[in-house]
N, C-alpha and C positions, 0 to 999 in steps of 0.2 A: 576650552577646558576651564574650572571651574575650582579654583585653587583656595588654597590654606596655608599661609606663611606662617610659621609661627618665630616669634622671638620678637623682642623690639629693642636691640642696638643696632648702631654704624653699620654692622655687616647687614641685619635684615632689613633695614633702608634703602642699604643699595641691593639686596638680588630684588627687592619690593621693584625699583626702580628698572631694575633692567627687565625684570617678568614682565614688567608693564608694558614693554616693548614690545610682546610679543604677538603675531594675529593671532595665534592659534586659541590667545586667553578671553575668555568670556567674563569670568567674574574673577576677583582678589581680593580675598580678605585678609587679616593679619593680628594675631594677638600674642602681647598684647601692643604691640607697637608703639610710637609715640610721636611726639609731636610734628615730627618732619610727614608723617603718613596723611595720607586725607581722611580726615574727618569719617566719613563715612565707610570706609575701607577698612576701620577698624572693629574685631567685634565687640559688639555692648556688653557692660557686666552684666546685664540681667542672662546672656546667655550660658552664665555657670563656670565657664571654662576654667580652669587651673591646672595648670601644669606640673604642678606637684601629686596630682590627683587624675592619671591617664585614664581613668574609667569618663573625667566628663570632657573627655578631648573625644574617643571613640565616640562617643552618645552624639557629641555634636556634628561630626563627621558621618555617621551615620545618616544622622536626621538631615542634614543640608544636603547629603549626597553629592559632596565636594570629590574631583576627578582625582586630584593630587595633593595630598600634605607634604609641604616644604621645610623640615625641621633646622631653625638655625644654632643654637643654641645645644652646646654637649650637653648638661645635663636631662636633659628628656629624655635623648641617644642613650646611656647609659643606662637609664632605668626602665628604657625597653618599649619606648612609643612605640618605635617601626614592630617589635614583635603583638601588640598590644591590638593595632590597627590592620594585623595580614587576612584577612580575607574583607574586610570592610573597604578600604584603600590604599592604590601605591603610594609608597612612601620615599621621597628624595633623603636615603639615611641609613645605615647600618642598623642589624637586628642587633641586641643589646650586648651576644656573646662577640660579638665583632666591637663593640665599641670600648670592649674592653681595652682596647689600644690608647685609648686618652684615660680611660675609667681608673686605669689601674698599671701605676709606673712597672710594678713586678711583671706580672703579667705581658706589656709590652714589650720589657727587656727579654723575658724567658723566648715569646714568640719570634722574635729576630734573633736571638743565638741559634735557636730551634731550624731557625729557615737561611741562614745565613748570610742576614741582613744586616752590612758594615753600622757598628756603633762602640761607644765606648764600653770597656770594662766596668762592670760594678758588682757588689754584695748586696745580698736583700738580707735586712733586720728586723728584727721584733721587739726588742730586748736592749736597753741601753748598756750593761756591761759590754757583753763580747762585740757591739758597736763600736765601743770606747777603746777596745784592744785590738779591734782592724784598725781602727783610726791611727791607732800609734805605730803602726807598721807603714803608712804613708805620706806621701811628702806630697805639699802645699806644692797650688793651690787644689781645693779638692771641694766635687759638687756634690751637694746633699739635698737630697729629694723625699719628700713625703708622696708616699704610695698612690693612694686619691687625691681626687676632682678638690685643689684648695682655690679656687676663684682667680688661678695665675699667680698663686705666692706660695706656693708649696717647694718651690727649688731657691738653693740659696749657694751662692758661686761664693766661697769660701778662700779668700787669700791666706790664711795660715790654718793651726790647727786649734788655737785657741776659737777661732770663730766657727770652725766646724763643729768643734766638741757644742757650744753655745748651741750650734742648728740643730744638733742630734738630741740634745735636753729638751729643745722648744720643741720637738715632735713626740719623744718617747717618753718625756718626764713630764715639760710642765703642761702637754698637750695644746699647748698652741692652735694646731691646725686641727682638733677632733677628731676623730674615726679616721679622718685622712692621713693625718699622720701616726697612726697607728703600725706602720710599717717604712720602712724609710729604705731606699738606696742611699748608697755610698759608690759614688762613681769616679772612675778618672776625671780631670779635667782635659777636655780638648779644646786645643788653642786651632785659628784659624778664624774663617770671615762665614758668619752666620749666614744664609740665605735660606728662604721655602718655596718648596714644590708642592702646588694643589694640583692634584687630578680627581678627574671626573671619573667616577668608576660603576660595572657595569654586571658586578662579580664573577666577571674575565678577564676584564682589561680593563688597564687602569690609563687616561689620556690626557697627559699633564697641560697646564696652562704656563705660560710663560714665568720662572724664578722672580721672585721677587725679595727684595732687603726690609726689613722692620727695624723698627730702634727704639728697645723694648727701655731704657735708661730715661728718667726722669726729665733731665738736663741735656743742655747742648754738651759736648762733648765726652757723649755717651759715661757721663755722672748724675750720679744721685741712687736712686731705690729704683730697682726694677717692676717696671708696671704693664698693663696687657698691650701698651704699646701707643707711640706715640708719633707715628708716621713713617709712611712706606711708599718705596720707589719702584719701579722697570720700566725696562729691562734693567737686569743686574750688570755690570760690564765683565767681573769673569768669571759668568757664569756662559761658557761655550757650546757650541754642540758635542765635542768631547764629554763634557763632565755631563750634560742631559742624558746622552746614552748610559753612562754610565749609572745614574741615578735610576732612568726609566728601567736596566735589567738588575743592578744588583737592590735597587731599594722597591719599586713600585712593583717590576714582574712575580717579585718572591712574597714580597708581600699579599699579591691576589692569589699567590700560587699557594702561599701557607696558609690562607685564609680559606681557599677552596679544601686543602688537604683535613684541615681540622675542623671543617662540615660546618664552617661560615659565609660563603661565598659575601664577599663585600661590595654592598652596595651603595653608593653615595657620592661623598667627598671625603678623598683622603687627604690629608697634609701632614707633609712630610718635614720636620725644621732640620735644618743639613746643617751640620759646619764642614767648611769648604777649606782644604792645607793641602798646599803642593798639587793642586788638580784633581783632586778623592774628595768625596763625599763621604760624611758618617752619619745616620741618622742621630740628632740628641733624643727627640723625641717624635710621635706620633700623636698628629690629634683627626678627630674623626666628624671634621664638618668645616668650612669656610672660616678662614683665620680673621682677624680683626686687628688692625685697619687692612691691610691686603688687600681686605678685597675691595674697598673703594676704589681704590686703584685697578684691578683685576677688570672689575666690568666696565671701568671706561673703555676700553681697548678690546673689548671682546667684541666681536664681529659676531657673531651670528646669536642666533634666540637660544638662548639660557634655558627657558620654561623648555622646550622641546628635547633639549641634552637633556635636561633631568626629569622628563618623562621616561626616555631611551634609556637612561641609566636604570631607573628605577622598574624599567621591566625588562631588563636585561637584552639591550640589543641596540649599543651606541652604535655607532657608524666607524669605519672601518679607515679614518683618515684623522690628522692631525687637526688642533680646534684652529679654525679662523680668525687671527689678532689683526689689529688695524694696526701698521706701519705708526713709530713714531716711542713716546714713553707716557707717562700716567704718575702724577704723585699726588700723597695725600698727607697734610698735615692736621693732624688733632689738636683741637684746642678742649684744655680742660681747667677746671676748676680750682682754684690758686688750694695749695695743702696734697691735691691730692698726688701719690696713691695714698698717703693717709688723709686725715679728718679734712672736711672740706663742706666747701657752704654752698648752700640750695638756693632753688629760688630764685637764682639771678638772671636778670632781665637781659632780653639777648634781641636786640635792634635790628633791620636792617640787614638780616642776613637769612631769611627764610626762601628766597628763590630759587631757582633755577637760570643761571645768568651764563647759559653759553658753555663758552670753555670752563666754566666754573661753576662747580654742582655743591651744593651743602649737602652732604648727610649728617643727619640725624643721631644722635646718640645718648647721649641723656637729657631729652628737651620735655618737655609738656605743653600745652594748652592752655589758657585760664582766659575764656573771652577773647579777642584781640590779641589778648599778649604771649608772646614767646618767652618760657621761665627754664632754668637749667634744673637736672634734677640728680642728676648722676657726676661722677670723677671725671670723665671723657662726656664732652659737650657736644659737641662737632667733629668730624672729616671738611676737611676745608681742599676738595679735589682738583684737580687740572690737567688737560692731557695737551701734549703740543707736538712738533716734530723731534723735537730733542726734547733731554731732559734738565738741559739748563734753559729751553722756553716754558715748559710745564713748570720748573722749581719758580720762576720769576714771573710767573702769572700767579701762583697763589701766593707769594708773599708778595707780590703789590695787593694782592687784595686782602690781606693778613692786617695792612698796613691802617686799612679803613675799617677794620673790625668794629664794629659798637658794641663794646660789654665790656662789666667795670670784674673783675675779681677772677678773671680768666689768664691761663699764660700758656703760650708753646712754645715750643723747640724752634731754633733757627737757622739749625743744621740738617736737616732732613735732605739727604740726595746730594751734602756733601762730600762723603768720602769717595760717591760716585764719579766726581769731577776733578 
């Protein structure tokens, strides 16, 4: 088969990587990728492509006559690649009224009260007065969501009501987040232990991979500013086959079930972010493609070809069995750029850590190219992976290797896959 990745962070690094495992792949390309990718795998600017502009994504898949488009990245999902590309090629990805589930907080919430999919209580707003006067009918702490796609900074976990009020002005008044927050939920808070469930979906069936934990906090002891994430673990420890059934029927079966009802059937990756109290799952959110970092994690441990499930998914006809994980655990810690999630510096040189070294994989995340040299370009730099029989041999393989990092203006977490132990 003769593929087309698109996106180039951490996650599309690594499905780059495990697609590349696959026999059934002939060729792989990936835009726009980046410096973790080979050189020639990637496609050249002169071939037009932009991804803000799905007419020269069609035009090029056309012309190459590529088997399968791999979309990593929501916003393309949103603005409607997979419907853009249907009769041209399959597509590993929700049509665009499906991806409404990441696209649009309201819209998400309405479709799980609709189908009776466990999550919290919320309001949907327009209007910062009658905002400001639910708000004062509620007690801290209290979560405040702008409606669209804000780059993983549109929720803000709100310990009293003077900081809500603040979130609700920086969406509705001082426009903060643009068009995204043009509409805002006001949701309960749910206390409990965050975990996500991806499944592979086939718009029938949806067939989860093993739970995994993220530790979305800037700083070790889950403090600081919430960012797209900054290292992840599995297996979760309690996450049981109890709470998977219960996820697989009341979150994932109803979800393909309302997705079929309301003349979307879903096809792709679903991700599902749970918090997990007393045994019950709730959904917070839904997102509609491969989490990040997760999935660096995800595909060490994945047993079988990747590229072949998300052919099967994307033409509707997975296999009728649970996915294949290799015995053991999988972690991955991000190293990013000192500042960020805010302002942060480019550019910097990054030694001595582009291989493939075993138990020990880099992916790629905000790297480039320039000659020889390895340069940072992005907030999230690296996935620094490791998989072992436990997950305190996985956590202590990459922080001995964390320990030899070569780069000067980089920092991580040094807790990642502790509360697991």
């Amino acid at each position: 088969m003769k593929v087309l990745l698109l996106g180039g962070g951490g996650r599309e690094h690594a499905l780059f990587w495990k697609i590349s495992q696959s026999p059934k792949l002939t060729e792989l390309k990936a835009f726009p990728g980046n410096g973790g990718f080979p050189p020639d795998a990637i496609v050249r600017p002169e071939a037009g492509l932009d991804l803000s502009n799905l007419s020269t994504v069609v035009d090029y898949v056309r012309a190459q006559k590529f088997d399968l488009v791999v979309v990593g990245p929501e916003q393309p999902l949103v603005d409607g690649i997979a419907d853009a590309l249907a009769g041209v090629c399959p597509v590993f990805g929700p049509v665009k009224a499906a991806a409404r589930l990441e696209g649009s907080k309201d819209f998400s919430k309405d479709f799980m009260d609709r189908h009776g999919i466990p999550t919290a209580q919320s309001q949907t707003f327009t209007e910062l007065a009658p905002a400001l006067e639910y708000l004062g009918k509620m007690t801290a702490p209290i979560v405040i969501k702008a409606d669209g796609l804000a780059a993983g900074k549109g929720v803000a976990v709100c310990p009293d009501l003077e900081s809500a009020e603040e979130a609700l002005r920086d969406r509705l008044e001082r426009n903060v987040f643009g068009s995204a927050g043009h509409t805002v939920l006001i949701e309960e808070f749910m206390a409990g232990e965050e975990t996500s469930v991806f499944a592979i979906c086939d718009g029938e069936r949806a067939v989860p991979f093993l739970a995994s934990q993220d530790h979305k906090r800037a700083f070790d002891g889950d403090q600081g500013p919430n960012t797209g994430g900054m290292g992840a673990y599995l297996p979760v420890p309690f996450v049981d086959d109890a709470l998977m059934r219960q996820v697989q029927e009341q979150v994932l079966d109803r979800a393909m079930a309302g997705m079929q009802a309301d003349g979307s059937p879903y096809r792709g990756l679903l991700y599902a972010g749970l918090m997990v109290k007393d045994g019950k799952a709730r959904v917070v959110e839904f997102n509609v493609r491969f989490g990040d970092p997760e999935t660096q994690a995800l595909m060490r441990i994945l047993d079988e070809d990747l590229l072949e499930l998300m052919f099967q998914a994307a033409a509707g006809s997975l296999p009728e069995r649970p996915l294949k994980i290799r015995p053991g655990a999988a972690l991955v810690v991000v190293v990013a750029a000192e500042g960020y999630p805010g302002s942060y510096s480019k550019d910097l040189p990054l030694k001595n850590i582009d291989s493939d070294e075993g138990d020990i994989i880099f992916f790629h995340a905000g790297t480039r190219r320039d000659g020889d040299r390895l340069l940072s370009t992005g907030g999230r730099v690296l996935g620094v992976t490791a998989v072992g029989p436990d997950l305190v041999a996985a956590r202590k393989a990459v922080y001995d290797r964390l320990k030899n990092i070569d780069a000067d203006g980089v920092f991580y977490r040094k807790d990642i896959g502790e509360k697991a132990l």
